[in-house]
PAKENU-366059 format. One record per residue: x negated, y, z of N, C-alpha, C, O in turn; chain; residue number from 1. Coordinates in steps of 0.02 Angstrom, whole numbers. Atoms other than C-alpha are relative to their C-alpha. Example, Ala and Ser with C-alpha at 12.3 -4.5 7.8 and 13.67 -1.06 7.14 Angstrom:
// PAKENU-366059
   n_c1   n_c2   n_c3  ca_c1  ca_c2  ca_c3   c_c1   c_c2   c_c3   o_c1   o_c2   o_c3 chain   n
    -45    -59      0   -615   -225    390    -45     60      0    -97     59     33     A   1
     42    -59     -3   -684    -53    357     39     55     37     14    110     45     A   2
***
This chain:
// PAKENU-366059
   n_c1   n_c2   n_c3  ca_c1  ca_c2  ca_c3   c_c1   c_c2   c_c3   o_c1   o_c2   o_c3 chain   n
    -41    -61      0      0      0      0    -43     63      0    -21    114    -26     A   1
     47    -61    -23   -160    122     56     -6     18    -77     10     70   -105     A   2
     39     -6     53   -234     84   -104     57     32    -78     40     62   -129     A   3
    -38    -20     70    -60    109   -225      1     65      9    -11     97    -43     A   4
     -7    -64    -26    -38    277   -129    -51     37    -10    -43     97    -20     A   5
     49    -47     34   -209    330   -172     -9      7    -65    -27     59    -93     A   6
    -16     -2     81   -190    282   -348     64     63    -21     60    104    -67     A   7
    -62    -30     15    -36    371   -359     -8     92     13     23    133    -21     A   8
     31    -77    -22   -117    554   -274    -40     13    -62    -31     65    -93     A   9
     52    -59     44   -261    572   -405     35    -30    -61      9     -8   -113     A  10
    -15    -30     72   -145    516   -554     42     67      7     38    113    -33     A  11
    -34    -80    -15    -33    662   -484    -36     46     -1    -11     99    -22     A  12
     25    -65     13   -172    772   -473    -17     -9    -62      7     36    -97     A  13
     20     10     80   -242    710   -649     51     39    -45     42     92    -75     A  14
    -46    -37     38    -81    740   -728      8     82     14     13    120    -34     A  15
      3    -69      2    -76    917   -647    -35     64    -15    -18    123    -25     A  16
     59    -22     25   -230    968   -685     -2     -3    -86    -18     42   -125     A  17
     -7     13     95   -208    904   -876     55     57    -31     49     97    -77     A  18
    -61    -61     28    -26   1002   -879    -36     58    -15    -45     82    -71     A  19
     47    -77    -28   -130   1161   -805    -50     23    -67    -48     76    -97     A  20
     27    -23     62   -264   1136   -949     31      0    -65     38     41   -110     A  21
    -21      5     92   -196   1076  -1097     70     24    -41     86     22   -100     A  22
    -75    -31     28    -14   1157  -1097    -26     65    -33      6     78    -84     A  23
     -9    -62     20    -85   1337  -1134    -62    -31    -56    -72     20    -89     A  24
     63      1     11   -240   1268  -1220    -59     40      4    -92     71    -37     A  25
     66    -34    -31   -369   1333  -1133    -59    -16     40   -103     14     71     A  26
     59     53    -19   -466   1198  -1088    -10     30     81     34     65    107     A  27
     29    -13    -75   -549   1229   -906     14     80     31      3     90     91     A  28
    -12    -65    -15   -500   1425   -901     11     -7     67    -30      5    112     A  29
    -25    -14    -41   -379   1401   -784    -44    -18     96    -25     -6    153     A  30
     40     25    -58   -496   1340   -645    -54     63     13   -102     54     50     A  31
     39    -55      1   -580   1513   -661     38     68     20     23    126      8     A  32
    -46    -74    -22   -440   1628   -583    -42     23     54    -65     80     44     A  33
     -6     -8    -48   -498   1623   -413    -51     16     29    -59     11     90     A  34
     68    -22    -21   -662   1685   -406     -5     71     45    -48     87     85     A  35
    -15    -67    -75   -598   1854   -305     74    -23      4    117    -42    -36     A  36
    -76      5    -30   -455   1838   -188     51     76    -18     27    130    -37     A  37
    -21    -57     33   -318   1959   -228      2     51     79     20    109     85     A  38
      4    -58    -53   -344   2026    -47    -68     50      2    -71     95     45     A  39
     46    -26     10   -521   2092   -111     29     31    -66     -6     78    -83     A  40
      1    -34     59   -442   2148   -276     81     58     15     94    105    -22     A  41
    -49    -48      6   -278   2236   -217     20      4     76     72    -18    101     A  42
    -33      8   -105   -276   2266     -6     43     40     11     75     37     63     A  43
    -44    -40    -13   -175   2408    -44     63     31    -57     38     68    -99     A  44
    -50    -47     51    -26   2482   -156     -8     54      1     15     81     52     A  45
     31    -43     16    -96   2623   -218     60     46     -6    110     15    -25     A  46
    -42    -53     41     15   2785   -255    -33     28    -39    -91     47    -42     A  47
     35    -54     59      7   2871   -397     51     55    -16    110     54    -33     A  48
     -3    -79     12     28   3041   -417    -15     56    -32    -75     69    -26     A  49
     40    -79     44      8   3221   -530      3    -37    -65     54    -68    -79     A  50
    -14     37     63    -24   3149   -696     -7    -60    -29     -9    -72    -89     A  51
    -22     71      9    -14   2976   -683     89    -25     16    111    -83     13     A  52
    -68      9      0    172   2991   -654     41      2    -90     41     46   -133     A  53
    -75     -9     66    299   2975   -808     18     65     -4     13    102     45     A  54
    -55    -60      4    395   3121   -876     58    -52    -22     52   -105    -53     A  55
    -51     63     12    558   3037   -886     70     57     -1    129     41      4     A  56
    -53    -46     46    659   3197   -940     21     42     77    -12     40    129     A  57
    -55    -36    -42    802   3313   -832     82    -36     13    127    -29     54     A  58
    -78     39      3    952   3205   -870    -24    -65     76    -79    -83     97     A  59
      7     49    -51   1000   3071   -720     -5    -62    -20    -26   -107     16     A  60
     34     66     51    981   2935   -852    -44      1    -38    -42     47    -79     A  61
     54     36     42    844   2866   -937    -11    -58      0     15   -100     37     A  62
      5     64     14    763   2728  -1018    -72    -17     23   -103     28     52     A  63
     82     25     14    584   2638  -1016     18    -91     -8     59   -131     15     A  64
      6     66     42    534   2481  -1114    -59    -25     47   -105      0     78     A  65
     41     59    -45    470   2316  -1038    -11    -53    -36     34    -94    -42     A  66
     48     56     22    344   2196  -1131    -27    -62     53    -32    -50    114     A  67
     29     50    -38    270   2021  -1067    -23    -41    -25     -5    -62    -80     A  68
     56     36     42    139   1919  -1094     -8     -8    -75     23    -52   -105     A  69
     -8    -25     61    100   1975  -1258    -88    -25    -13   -118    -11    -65     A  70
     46     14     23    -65   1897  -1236    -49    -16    -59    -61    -66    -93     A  71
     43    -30     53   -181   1979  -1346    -53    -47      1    -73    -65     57     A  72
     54     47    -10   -317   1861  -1387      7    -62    -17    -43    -97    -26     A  73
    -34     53     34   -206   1720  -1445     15    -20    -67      7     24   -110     A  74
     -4     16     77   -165   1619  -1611     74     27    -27     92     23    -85     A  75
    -46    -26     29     -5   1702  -1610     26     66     28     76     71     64     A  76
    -12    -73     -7     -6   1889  -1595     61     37     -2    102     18    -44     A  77
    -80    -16     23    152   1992  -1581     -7     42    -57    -58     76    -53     A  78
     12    -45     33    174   2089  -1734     16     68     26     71     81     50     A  79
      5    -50    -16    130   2254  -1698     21     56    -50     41    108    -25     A  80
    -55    -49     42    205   2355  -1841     48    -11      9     78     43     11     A  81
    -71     25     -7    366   2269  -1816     19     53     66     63     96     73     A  82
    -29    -22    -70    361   2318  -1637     10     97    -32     63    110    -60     A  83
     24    -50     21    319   2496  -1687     56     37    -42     76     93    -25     A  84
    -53    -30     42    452   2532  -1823     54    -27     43    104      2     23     A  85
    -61    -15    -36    585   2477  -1693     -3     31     55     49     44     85     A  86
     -4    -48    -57    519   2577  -1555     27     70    -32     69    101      1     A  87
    -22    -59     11    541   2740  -1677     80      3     -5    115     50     13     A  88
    -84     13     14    728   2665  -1726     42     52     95     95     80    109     A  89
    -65    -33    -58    764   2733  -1532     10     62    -14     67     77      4     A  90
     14    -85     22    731   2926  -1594     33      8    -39     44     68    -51     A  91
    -63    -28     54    859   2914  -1729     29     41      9      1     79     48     A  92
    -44    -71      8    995   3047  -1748     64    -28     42    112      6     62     A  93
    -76     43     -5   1125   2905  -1692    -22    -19     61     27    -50     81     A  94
    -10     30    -51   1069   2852  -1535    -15     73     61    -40    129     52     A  95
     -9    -34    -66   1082   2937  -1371    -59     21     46    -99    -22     66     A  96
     70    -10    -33    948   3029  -1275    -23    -50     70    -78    -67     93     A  97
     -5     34    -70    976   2938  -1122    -57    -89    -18    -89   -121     24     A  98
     41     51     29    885   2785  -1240    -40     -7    -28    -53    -61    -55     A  99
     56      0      7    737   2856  -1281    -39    -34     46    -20    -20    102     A 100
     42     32    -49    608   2752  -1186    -60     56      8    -94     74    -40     A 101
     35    -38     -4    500   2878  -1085    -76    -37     32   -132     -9     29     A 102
     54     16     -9    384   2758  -1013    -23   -102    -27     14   -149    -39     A 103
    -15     90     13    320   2570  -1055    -28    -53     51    -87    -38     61     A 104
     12     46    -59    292   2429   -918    -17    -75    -55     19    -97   -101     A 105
     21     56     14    198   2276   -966    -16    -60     52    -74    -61     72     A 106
     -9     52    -47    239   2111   -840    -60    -44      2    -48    -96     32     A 107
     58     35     -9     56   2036   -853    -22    -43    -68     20    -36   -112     A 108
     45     53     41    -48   1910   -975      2     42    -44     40     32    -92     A 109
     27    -46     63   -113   2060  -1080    -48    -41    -37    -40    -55    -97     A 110
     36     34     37   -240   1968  -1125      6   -100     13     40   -123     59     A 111
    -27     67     16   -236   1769  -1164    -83    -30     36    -80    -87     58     A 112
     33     41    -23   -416   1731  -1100    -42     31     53    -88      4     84     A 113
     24    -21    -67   -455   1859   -974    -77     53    -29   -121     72     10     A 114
     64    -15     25   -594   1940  -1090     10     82    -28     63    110    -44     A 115
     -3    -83      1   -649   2133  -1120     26      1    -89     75     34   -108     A 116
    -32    -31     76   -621   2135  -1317     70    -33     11     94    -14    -42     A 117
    -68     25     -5   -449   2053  -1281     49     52     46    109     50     35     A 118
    -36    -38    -23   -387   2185  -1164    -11     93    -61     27    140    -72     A 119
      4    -55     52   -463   2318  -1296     35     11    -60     40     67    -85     A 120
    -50     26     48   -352   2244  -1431     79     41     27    115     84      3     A 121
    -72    -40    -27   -202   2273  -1296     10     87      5     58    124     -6     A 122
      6    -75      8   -266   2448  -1276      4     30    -66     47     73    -71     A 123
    -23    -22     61   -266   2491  -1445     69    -11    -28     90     18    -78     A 124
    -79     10     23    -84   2424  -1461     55     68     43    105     99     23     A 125
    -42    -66    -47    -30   2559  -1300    -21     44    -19     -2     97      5     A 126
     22    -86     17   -129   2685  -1395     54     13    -60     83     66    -67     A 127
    -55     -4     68    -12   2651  -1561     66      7     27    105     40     -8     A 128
    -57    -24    -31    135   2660  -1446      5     78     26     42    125      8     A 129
     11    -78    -27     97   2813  -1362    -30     60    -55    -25    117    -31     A 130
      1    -19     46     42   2891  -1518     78     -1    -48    101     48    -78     A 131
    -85     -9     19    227   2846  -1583     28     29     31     71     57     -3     A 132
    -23    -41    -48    282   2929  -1447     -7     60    -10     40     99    -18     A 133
     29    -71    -23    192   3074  -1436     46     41    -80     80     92    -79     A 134
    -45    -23     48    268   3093  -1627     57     20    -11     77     58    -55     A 135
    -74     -1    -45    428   3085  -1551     25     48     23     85     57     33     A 136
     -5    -49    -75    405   3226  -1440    -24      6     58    -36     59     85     A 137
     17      5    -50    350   3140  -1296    -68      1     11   -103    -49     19     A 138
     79     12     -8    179   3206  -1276    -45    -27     70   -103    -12     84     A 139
     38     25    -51    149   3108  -1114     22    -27     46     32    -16    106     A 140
    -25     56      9    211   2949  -1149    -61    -53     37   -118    -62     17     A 141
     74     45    -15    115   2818  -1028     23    -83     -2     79   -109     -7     A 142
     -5     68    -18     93   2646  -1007     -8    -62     47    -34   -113     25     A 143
     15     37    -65     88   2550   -848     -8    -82    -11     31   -103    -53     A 144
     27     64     -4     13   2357   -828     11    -12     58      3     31    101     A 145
     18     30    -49     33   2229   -700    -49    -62    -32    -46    -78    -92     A 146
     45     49     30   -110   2083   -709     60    -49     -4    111    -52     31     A 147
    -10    111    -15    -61   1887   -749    -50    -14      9    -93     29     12     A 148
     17     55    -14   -144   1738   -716    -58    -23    -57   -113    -51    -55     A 149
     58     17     55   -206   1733   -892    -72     46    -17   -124     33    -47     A 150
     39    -68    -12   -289   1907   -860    -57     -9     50   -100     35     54     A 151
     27     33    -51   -376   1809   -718    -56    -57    -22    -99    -74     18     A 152
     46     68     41   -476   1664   -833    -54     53    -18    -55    113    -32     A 153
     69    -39     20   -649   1697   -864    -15     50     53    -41    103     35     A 154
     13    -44    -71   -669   1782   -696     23     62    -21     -5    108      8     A 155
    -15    -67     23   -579   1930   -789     62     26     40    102     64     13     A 156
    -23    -14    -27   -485   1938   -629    -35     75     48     -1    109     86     A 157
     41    -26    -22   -623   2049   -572    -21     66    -30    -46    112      2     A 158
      4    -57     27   -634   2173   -704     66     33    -28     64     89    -52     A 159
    -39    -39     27   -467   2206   -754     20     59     26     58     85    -16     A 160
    -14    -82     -3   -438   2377   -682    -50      0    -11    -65    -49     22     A 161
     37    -29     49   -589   2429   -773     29     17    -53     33     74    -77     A 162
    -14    -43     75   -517   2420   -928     77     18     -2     96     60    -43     A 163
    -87    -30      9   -317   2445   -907      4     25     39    -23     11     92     A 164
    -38    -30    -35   -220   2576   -851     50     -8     45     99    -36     20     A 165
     37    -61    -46   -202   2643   -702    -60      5     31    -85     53     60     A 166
     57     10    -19   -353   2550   -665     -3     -5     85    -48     18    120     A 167
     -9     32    -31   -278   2473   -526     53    -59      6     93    -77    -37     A 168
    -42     96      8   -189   2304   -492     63     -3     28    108    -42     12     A 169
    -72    -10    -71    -54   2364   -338     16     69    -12    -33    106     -8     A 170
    -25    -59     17     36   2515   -378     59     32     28     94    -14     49     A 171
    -53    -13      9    179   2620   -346     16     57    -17    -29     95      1     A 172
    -18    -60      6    272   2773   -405     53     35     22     76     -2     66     A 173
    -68    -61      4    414   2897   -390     17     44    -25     -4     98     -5     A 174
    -26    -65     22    513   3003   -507     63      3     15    109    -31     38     A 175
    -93     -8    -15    653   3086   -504     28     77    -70     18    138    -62     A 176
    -17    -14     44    724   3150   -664     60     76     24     48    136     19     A 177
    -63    -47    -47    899   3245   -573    -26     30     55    -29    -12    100     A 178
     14    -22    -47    834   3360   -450     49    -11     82     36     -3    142     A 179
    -64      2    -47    995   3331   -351     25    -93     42     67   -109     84     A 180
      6     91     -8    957   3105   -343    -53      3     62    -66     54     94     A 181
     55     18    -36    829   3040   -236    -51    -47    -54   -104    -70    -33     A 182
     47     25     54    756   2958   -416     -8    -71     20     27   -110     52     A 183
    -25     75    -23    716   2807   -403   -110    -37     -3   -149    -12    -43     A 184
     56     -5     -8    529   2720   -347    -27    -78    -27     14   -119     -6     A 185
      8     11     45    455   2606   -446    -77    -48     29   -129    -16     31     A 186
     41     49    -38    335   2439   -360    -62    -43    -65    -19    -59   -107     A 187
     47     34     28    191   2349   -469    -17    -14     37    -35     28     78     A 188
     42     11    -38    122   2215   -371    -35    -67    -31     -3   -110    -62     A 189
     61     38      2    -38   2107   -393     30    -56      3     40    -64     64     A 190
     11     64    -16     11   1921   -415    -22    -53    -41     -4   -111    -52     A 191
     47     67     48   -122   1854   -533     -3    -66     25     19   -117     -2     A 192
     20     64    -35   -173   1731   -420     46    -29     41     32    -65     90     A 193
    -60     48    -13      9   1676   -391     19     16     76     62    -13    109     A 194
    -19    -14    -74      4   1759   -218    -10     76     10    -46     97    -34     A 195
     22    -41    -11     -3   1937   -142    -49      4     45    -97     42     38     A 196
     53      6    -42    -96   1900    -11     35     31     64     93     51     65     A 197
    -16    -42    -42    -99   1973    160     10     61     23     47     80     68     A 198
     19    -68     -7   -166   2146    135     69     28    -44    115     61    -21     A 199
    -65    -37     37    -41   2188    -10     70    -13     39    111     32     51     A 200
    -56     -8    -11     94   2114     59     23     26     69     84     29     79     A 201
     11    -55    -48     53   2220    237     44     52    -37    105     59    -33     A 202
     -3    -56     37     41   2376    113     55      3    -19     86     53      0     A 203
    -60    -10     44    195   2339      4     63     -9     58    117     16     41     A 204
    -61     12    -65    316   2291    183      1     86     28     49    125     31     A 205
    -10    -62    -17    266   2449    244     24     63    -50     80     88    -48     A 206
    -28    -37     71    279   2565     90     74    -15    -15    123     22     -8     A 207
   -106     21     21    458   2486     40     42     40     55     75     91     50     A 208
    -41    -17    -64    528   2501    213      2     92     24     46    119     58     A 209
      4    -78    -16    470   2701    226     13     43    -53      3    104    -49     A 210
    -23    -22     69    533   2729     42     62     13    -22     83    -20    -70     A 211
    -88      6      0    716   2775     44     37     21    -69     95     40    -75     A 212
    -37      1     81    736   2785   -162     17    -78    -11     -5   -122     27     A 213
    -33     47     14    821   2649   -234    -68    -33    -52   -115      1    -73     A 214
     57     10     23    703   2543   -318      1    -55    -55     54    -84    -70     A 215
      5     31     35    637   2442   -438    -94    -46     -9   -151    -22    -10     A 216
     72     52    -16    490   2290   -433    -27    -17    -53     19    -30    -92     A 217
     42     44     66    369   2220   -578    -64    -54     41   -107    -38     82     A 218
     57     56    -25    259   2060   -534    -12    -28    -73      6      4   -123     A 219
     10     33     31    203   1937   -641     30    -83      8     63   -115    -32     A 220
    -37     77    -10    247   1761   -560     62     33     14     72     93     23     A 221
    -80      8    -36    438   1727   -508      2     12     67    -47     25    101     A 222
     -4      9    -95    498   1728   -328     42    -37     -3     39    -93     22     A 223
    -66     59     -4    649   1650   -354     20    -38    -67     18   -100    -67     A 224
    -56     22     69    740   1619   -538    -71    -25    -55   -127      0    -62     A 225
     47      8     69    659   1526   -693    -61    -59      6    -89    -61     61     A 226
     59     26     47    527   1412   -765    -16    -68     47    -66    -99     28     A 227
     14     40    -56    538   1270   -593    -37     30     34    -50     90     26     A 228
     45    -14    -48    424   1267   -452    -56     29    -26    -74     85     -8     A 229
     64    -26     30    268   1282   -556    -27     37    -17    -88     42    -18     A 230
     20    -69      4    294   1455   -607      8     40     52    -12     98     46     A 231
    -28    -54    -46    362   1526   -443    -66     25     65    -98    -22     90     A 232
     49      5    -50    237   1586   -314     20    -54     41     75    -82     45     A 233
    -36     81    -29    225   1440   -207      5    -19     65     23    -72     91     A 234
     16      3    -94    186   1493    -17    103     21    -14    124     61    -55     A 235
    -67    -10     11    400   1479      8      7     54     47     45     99     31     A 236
    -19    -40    -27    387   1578    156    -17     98    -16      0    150     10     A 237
     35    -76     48    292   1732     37     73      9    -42     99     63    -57     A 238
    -56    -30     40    441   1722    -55     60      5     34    107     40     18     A 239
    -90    -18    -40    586   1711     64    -30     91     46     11    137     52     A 240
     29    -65    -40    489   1871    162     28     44    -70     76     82    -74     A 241
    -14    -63     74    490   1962    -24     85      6    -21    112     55    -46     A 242
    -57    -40     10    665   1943    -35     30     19     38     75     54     16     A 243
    -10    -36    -53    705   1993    107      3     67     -8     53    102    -19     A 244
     29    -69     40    608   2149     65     39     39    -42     58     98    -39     A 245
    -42    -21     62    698   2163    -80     64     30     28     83     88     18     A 246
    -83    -17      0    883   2156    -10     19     41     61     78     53     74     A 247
    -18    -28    -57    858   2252    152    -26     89    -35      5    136     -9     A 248
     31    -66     11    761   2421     66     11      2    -63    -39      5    -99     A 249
    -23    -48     62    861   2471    -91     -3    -40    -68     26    -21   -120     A 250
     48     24     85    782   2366   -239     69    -29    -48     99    -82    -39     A 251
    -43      2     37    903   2370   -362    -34    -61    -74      7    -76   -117     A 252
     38     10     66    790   2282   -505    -47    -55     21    -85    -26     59     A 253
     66     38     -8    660   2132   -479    -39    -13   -131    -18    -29   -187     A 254
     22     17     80    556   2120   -665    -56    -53      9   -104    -43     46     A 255
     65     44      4    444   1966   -698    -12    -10    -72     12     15   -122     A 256
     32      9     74    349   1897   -831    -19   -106     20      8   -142     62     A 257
     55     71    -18    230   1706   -839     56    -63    -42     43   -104    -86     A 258
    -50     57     55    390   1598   -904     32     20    -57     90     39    -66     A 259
    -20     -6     79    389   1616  -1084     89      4     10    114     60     11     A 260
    -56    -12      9    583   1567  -1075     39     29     24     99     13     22     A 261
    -48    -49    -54    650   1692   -971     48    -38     39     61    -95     19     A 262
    -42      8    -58    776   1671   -810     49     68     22     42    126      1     A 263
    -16    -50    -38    877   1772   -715     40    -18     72     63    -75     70     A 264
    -41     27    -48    970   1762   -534     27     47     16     -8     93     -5     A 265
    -52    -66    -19   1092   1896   -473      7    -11     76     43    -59     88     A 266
      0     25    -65   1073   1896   -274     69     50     40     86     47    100     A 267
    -48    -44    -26   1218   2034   -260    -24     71     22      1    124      4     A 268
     29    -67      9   1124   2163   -214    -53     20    -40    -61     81    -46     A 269
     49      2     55    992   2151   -332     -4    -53    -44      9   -111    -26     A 270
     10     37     47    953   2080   -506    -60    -36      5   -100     -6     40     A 271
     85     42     16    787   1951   -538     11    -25    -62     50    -71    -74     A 272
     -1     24     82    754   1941   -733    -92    -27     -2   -148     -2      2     A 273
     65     23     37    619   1841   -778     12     18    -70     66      3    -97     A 274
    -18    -15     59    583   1920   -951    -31    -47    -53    -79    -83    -39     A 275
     20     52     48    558   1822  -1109    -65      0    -27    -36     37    -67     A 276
     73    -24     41    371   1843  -1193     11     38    -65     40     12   -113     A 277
     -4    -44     70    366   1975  -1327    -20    -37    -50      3    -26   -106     A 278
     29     60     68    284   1841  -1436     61    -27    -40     59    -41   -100     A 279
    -54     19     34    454   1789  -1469     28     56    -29     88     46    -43     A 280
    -26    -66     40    491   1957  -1550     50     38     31     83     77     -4     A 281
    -32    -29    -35    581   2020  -1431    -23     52     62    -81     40     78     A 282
      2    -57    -59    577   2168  -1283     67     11     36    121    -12     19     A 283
    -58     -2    -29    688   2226  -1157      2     90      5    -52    120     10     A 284
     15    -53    -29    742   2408  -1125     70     -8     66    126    -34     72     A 285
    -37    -13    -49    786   2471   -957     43     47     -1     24     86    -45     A 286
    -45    -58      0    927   2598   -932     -2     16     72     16    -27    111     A 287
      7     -8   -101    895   2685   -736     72     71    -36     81    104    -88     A 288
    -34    -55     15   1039   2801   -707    -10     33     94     42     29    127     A 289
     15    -45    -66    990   2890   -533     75     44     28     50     92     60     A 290
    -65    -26     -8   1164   2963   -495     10    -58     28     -7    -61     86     A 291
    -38     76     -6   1240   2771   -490    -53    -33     58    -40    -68    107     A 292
     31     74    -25   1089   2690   -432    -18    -60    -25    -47   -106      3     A 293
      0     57     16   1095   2578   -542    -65    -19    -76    -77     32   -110     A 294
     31     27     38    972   2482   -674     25    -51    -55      7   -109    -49     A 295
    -17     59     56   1043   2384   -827    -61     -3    -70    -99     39    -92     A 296
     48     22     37    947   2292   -950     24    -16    -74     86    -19    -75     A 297
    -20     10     63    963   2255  -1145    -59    -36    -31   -112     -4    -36     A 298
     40     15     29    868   2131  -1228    -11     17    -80     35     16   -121     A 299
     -8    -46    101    802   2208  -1422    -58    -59    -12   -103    -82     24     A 300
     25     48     40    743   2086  -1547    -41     49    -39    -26    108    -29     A 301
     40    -50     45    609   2173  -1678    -18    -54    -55    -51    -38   -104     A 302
***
């Protein structure tokens, strides 16, 4: 019995280890996230402030567009003109200001192997966006990143705020469009390495809880909805704490990324969309209306 039971552990790890490499093909990558803990790469949720904030207009509605794993660096690239001629389609004569997208959020796996010309690729794609933009009108149109997992291979868990913007990993903001709202505040947090850790999730308990705008979250893994166990962070009690978090201090919005097929769960007071991968030609835009409170979503095909 000792002996079937040990047989039976290392084909379970075998097979998990095989899933792990050979589903994304990336041979041994993935055994290369964890070379910094994310409590040395993000101990704190950073604010950002002055001109790292959005302009996101005077009206109490607006939009901003949300990309995911679009991993640059891969055998199948999203087309980037495509995307491009349907981002200008929002600026038409026929659609509504309220659906201009003023800022863009990207849910993690910018890059596909964790490597500097692979996040330079993605940067040149947020420069062609923001350059459409700026044509637009919006001369200062930004682009916000959270890491993945895949952003993490090749120890390129270590340099990615070097090369992407904001040039940090834990983030948060606040605008407020309606002078007369409380706007609404706006969470990026660090979970390359499938966990926040202790320090962030210190930082982000406190921050939430002393933040009385209505809010909205971006990670990369799941917490709850989508893809099984395998994609969800996996300490259970990290995730029953986070929603917690979530449903006691305002959060109107959870956004993820990591499972290609998207999810979603509706907990009543807040939404959790796992979003689909832009690879499939698709994006999502957000609609915030600060008056209501509220956040609805629209998936756009390109």
């Amino acid at each position: 019995m000792k002996k079937y039971i040990r047989i039976k552990s290392v084909f379970g790890f075998s097979f998990l280890l095989s899933a792990l490499c050979s589903s994304c093909s990336y041979g041994p990558y993935p055994l290369t996230f964890f070379q910094q803990t994310v409590d040395e790469r993000a101990p704190v949720v950073t604010e950002l402030t002055g001109s790292d904030l959005p302009s996101v207009g005077t009206a109490a509605e607006y939009s901003f567009l949300v990309v995911t794993d679009v991993h640059f660096g891969s055998d199948d690239p999203i087309p980037q003109d495509r995307f491009i001629r349907r981002f200008n389609k929002f600026f038409a004569s026929t659609e509504p200001e309220s659906r201009y997208p003023r800022f863009l959020v990207c849910l993690g796996d910018c890059a596909d192997n964790g490597k500097p010309e692979e996040w330079n690729s993605y940067n040149a794609f947020l420069s062609d966006v923001e350059q459409a933009a700026n044509a637009k009108g919006l001369s200062d149109f930004k682009c916000y990143s959270c890491i993945g997992n895949h952003d993490c291979y090749n120890y390129g868990g270590s340099q990615f705020a070097q090369y992407v913007y904001p040039h940090v990993t834990s983030y948060k903001f606040t605008v407020r469009a309606d002078s007369s709202t409380s706007g609404f505040s706006y969470y990026f947090l660090d979970t390359g390495n499938g966990t926040l850790g202790n320090k962030q999730m210190k930082s982000f308990a406190q921050k939430i809880a002393e933040d009385s705008s209505p809010k909205i979250v971006m990670t990369h893994y799941q917490i709850f909805s989508g893809g099984g166990n395998i994609f969800l962070i996996q300490d259970y009690t990290e995730r029953n704490k986070l929603l917690s978090l979530f449903a006691k201090n305002k959060v109107k919005l959870v956004l993820e990324g990591h499972w290609h097929g998207g999810a979603s769960y509706d907990f009543g007071v807040f939404n959790e969309l796992t979003c689909k991968t832009t690879m499939k030609r698709l994006f999502y835009l957000v609609t915030v209306n600060e008056t209501n409170q509220t956040a609805r979503v629209e998936e756009i095909k390109f």
